[in-house]
N, C-alpha and C positions, 0 to 999 in steps of 0.2 A: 449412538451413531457418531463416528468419527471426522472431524472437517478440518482441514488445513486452511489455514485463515493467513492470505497473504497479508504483511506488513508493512505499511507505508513508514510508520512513524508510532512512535509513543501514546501519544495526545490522539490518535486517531484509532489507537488502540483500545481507549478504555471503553470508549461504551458499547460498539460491537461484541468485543467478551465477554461485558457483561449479559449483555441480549441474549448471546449464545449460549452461555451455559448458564441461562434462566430457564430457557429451552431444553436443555438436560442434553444436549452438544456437548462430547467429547473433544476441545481445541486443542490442535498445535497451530505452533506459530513461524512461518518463514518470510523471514525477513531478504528479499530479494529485490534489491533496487539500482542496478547499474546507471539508472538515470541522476542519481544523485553526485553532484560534483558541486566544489573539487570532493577531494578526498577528507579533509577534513570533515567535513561537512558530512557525509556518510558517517565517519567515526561519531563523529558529536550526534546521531538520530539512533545510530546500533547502540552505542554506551546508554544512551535515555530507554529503549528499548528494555537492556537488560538491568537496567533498575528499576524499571516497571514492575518488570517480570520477577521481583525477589519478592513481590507481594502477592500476583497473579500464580508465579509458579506452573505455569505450563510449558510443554516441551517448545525448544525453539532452535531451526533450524537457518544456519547464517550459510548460503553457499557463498565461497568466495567472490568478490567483485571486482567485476569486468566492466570497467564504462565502454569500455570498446564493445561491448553486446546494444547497447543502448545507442551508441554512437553509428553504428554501422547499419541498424535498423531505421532511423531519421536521418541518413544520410541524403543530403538535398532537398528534403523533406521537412524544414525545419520550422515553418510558419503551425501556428495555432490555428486549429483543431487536428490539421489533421498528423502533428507531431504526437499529439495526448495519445490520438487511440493506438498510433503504432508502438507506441511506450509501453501502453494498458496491456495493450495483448501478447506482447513480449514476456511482461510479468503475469499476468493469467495464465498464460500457456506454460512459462515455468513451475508456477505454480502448481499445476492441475498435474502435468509432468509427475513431478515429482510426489503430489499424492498419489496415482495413481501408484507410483514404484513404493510409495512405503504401508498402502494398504487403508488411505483414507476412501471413505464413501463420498464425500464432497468438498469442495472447497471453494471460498471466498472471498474476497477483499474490504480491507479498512477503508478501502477509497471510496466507497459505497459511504460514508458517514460526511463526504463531504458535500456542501454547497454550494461546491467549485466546478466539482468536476457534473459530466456530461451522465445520469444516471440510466436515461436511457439506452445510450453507446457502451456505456460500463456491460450493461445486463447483456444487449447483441452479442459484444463479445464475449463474454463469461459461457453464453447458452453453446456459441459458434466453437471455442474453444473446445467445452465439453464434449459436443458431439465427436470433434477429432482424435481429444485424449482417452474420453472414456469413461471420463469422473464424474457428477455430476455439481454444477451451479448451482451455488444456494446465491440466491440473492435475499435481501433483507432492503430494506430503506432506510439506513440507521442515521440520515440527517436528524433527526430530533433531536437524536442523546450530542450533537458537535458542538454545540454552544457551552453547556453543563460541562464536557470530558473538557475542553479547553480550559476554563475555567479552573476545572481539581487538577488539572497539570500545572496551571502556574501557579496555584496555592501549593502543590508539593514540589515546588522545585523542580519540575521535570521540564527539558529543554523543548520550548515551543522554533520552529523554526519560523524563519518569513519567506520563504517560498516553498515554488512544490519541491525542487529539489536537484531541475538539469538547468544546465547552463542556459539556456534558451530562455525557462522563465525566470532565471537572476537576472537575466538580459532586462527582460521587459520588465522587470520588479525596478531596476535602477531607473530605465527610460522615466516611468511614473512619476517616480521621486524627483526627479531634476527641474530645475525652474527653469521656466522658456526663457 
């Protein structure tokens, strides 16, 4: 069975594809993140991405990126949580999109391995998605394998970021760091 496996990041990639095609899952991989800013920043997650992927060797597909997709969906809307799920579902629904036009039976996200985000708001959306595009949601809980895959990504040199990835949370990522 075949599943398009959205891509957040590198390091959030390994142990989802490993689970998956332990499973005997047929992956591709789309890497679709218009929330990721600046620009830079996007290049330095896609470049880690596809040197992951000279070891994984699964198909992977980069639509070009649009922070204006991302931007125009959290417009006014830019406070935590409720910016994550309009993010989430932007990229889900691309995602599922675009399986659906290229012939996967399901698909779903690396964001599911973290212990950041919201797993029950991930699955709502993924199921909600589904029902509109037609594809069907795999959900998996691959928090386990996030500590481990982080781990063999800074042992092989593979770029860990420090945020999720839009401006909003480098926002809050600095406020943190700053002494009162």
């Amino acid at each position: 069975m075949k599943l398009l496996l959205h891509i957040c990041c590198a390091p959030c990639l390994i142990y989802p594809l490993k689970s998956l095609k332990s499973k005997g899952l047929e992956v591709g991989g789309y890497f679709y993140n218009p929330n990721i800013h600046p620009l830079i920043e996007y290049n330095n997650r896609k470049q880690a991405v596809e040197e992951l992927n000279k070891n994984t060797n699964i198909e992977l597909i980069y639509p070009k990126y649009r922070p204006e997709e991302f931007f125009r969906e959290v417009n006014l809307k830019e406070d935590n949580p409720g910016r994550c799920a309009l993010c989430w579902r932007l990229r889900l629904k691309k995602t599922a999109q675009e399986a659906e036009e290229k012939g996967y039976k399901y698909f779903s996200t690396t964001l599911l391995v973290s212990p950041y985000q919201d797993q029950e708001l991930l699955k709502e959306i993924g199921d909600s998605v589904a029902q509109e595009v037609g594809v069907e949601f795999y959900y998996e809980d691959f928090r386990p394998g996030f500590r481990k895959a982080h781990d063999e990504a800074r042992a092989k040199g593979i770029y860990c970021q420090r945020y999720c990835g839009c401006l909003y949370s480098e926002i809050d990522r600095c406020k943190k760091s700053e002494k009162p």
